[in-house]
N, CA, C and O of each residue as an XYZ file, in Angstrom:
380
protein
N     -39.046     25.217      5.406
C     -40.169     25.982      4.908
C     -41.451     25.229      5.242
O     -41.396     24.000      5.189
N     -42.466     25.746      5.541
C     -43.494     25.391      6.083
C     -44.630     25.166      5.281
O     -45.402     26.018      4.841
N     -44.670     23.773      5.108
C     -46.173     23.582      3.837
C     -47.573     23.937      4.238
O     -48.181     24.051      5.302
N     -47.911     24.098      2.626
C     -49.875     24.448      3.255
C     -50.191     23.347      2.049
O     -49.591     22.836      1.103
N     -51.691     23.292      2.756
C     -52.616     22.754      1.926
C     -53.076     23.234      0.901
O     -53.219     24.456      0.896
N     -53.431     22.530     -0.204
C     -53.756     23.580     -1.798
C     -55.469     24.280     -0.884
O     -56.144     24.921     -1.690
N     -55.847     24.232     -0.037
C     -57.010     25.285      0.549
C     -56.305     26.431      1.515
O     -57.003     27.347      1.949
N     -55.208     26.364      1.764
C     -54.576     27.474      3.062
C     -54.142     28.312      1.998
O     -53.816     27.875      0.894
N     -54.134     29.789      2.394
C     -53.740     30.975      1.514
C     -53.838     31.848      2.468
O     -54.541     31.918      3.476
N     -52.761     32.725      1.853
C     -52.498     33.401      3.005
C     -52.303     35.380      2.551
O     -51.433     35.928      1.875
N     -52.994     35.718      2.961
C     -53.717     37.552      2.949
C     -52.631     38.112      3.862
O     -52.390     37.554      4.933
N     -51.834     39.425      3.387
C     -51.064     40.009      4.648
C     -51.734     41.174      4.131
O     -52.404     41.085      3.103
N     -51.571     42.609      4.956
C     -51.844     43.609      5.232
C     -51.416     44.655      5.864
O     -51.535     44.565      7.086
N     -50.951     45.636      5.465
C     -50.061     46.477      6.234
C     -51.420     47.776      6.884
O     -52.407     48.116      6.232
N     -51.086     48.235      8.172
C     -52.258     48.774      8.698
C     -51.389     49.613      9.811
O     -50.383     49.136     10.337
N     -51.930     51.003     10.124
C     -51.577     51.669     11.163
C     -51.294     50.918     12.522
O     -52.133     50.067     12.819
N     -50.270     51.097     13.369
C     -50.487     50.636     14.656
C     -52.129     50.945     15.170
O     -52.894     50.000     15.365
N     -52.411     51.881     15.295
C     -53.958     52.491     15.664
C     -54.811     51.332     15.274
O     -55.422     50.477     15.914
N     -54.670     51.557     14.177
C     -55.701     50.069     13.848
C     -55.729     48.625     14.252
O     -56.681     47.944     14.633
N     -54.250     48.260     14.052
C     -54.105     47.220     14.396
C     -54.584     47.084     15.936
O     -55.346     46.206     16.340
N     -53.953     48.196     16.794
C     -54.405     48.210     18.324
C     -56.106     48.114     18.412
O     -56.672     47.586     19.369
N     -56.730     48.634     17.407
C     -58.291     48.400     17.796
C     -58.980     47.384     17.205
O     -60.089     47.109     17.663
N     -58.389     46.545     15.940
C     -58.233     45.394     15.615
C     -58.413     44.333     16.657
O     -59.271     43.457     16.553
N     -57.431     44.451     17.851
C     -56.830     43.600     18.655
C     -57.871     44.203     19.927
O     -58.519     43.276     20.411
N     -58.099     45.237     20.419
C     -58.939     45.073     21.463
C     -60.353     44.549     21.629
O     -60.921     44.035     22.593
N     -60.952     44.986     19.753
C     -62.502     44.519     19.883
C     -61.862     42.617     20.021
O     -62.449     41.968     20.886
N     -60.943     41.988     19.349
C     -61.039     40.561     18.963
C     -60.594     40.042     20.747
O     -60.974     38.973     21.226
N     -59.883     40.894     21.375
C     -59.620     40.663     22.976
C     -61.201     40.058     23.775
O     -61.448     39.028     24.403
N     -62.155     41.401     23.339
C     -63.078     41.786     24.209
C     -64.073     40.557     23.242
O     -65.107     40.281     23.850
N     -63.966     40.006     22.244
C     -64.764     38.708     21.728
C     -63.946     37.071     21.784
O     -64.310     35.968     21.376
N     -62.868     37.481     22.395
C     -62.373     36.059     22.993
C     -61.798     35.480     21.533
O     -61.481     34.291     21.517
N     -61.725     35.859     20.935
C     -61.200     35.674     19.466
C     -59.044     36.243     19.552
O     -58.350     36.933     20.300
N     -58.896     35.674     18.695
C     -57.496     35.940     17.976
C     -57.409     37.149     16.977
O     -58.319     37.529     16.241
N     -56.514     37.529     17.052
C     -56.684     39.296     16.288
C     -57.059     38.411     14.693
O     -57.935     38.962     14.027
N     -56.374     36.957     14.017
C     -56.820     36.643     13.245
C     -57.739     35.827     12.702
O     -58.052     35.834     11.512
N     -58.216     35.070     13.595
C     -59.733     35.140     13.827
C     -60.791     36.561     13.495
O     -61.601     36.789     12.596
N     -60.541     36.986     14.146
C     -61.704     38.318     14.830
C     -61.693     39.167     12.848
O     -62.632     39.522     12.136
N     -60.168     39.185     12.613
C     -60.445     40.110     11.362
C     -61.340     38.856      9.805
O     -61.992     39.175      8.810
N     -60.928     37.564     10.311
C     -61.371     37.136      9.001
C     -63.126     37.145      9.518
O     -63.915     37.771      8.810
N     -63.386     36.777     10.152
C     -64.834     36.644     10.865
C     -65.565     37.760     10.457
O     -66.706     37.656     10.008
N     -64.843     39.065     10.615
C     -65.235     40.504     10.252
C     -65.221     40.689      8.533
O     -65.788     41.654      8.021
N     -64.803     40.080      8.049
C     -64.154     40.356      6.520
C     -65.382     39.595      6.095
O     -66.171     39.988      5.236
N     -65.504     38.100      6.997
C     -66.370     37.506      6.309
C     -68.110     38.414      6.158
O     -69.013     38.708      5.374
N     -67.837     38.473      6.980
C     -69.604     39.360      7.697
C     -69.547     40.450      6.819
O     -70.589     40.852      6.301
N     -68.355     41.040      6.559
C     -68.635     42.279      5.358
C     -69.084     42.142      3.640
O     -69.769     42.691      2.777
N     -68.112     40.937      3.874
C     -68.442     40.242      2.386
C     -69.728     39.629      2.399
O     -70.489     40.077      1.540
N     -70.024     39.049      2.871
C     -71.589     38.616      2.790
C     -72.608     39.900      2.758
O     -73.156     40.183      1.693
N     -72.770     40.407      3.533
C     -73.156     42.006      3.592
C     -73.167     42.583      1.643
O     -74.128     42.867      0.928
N     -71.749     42.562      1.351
C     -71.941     43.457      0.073
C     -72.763     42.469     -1.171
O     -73.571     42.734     -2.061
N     -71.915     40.910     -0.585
C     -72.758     40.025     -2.014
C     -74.304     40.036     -1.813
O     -74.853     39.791     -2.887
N     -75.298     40.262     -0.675
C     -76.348     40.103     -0.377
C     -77.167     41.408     -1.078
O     -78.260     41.246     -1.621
N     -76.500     42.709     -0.996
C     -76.664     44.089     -1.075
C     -76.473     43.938     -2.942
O     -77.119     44.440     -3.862
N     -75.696     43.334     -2.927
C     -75.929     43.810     -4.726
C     -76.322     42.434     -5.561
O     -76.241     42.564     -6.782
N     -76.707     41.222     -5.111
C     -77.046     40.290     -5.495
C     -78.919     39.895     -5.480
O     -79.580     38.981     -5.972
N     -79.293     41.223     -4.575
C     -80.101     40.372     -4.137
C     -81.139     42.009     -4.101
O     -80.819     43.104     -3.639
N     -82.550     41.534     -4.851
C     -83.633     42.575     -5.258
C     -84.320     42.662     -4.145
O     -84.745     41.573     -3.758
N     -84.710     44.015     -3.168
C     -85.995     43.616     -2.113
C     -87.089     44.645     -2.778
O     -87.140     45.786     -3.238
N     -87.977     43.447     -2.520
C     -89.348     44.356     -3.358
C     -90.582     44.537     -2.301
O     -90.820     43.695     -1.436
N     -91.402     45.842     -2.489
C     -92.464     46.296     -1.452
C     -93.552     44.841     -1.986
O     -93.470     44.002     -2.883
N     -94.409     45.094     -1.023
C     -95.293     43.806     -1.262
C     -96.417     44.094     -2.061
O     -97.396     43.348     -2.096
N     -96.303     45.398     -2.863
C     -97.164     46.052     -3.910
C     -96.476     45.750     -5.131
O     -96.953     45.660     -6.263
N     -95.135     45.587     -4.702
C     -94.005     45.552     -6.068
C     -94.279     43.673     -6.486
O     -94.646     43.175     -7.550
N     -93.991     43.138     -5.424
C     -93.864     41.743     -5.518
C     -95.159     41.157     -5.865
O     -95.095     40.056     -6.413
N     -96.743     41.833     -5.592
C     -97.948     41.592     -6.254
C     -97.986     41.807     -7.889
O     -98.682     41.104     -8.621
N     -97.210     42.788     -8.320
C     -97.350     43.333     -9.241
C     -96.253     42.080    -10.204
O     -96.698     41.682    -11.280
N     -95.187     41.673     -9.828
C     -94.352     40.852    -10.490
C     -94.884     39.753    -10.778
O     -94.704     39.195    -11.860
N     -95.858     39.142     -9.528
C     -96.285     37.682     -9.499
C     -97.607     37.872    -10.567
O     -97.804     37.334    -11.656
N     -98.067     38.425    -10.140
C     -99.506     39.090    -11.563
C     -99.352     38.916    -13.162
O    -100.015     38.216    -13.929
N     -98.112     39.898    -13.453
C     -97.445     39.811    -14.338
C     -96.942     38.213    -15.221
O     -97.218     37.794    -16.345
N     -96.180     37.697    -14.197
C     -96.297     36.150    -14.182
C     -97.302     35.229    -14.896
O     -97.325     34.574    -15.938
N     -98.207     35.502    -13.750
C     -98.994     34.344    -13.610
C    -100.062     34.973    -14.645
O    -101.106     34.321    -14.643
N    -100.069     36.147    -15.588
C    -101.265     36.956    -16.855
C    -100.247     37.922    -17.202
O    -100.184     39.130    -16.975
N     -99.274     36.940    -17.947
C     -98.587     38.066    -18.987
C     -99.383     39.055    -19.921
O    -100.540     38.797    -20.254
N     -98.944     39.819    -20.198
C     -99.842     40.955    -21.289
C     -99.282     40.406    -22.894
O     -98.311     39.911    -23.467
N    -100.265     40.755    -23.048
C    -100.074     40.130    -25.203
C     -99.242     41.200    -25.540
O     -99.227     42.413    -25.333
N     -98.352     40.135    -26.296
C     -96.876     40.326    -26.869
C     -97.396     41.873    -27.943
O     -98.455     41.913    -28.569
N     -96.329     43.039    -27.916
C     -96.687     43.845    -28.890
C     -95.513     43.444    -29.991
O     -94.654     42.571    -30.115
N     -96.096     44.854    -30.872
C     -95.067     44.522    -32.486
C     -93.623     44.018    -32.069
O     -92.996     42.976    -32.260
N     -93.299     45.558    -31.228
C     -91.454     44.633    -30.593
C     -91.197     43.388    -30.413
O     -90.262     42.782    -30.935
N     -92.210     42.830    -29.481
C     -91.725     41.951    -28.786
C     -91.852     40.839    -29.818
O     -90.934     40.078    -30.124
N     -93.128     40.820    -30.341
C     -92.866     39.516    -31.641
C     -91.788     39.813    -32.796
O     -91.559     38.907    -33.598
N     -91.127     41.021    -32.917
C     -90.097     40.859    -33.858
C     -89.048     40.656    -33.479
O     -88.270     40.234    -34.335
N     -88.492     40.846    -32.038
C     -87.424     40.427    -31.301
C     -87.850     39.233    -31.526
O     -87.364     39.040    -32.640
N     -88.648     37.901    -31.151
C     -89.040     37.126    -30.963
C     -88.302     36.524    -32.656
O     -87.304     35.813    -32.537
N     -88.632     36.718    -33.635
C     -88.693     36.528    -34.986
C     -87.421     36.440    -34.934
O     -86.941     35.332    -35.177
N     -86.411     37.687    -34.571
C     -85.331     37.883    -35.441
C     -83.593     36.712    -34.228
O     -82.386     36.472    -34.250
N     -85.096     36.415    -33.302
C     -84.134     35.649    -31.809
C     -84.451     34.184    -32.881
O     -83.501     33.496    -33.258
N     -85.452     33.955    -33.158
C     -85.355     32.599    -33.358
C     -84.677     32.604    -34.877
O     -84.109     31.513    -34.922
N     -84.493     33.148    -35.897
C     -84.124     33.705    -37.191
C     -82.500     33.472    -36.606
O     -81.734     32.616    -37.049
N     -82.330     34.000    -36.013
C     -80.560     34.151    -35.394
C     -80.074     32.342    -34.824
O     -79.009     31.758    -35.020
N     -81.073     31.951    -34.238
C     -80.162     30.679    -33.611
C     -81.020     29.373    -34.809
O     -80.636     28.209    -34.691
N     -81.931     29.635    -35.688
C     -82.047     28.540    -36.614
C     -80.839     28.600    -37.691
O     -80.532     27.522    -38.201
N     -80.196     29.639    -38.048
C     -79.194     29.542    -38.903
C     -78.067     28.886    -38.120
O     -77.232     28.182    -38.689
N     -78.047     29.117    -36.819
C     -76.538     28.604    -36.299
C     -76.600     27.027    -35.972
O     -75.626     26.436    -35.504
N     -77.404     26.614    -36.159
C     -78.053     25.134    -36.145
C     -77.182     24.281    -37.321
O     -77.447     23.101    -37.550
């Protein structure tokens, strides 16, 4: 039986011939290994989705408006000082 390293893991996948055949021609035509070519691809997708939902893009009217905000917060209303009250009220008892 053939050992791995506690980092080697191993993904199988069952897939149409069709696929697999076009799997194998794009990774042909990039000089890559059909398993190469698919993790390379997996990787590029995954980065793709963590970037897409990790990550805010703001117009440069939006991003004026955030940094503004920032840098001249607006005075706290009733809410916000009683959230404020009942936040610090909550973690002085757990003290």
């Amino acid at each position: 039986m053939a050992s791995t390293t506690p980092n080697d893991t191993r993904v199988t996948a069952r897939l149409p011939a069709s696929v697999k055949d076009t799997l194998q021609k794009a990774a042909d035509l990039t000089g890559a290994t059909l398993n190469q070519f698919i993790i390379q691809a997996a990787i590029k997708e995954a980065q793709e989705v963590i970037n897409t939902e990790q990550l805010i893009h703001l117009s440069i009217q939006d991003a004026d408006r955030i940094f503004s905000l920032i840098e001249n917060p607006p005075t706290p209303n009733n809410h916000l000082k009683k959230a404020i009250e009942r936040h610090q009220a909550f973690f002085s008892e757990t003290d």
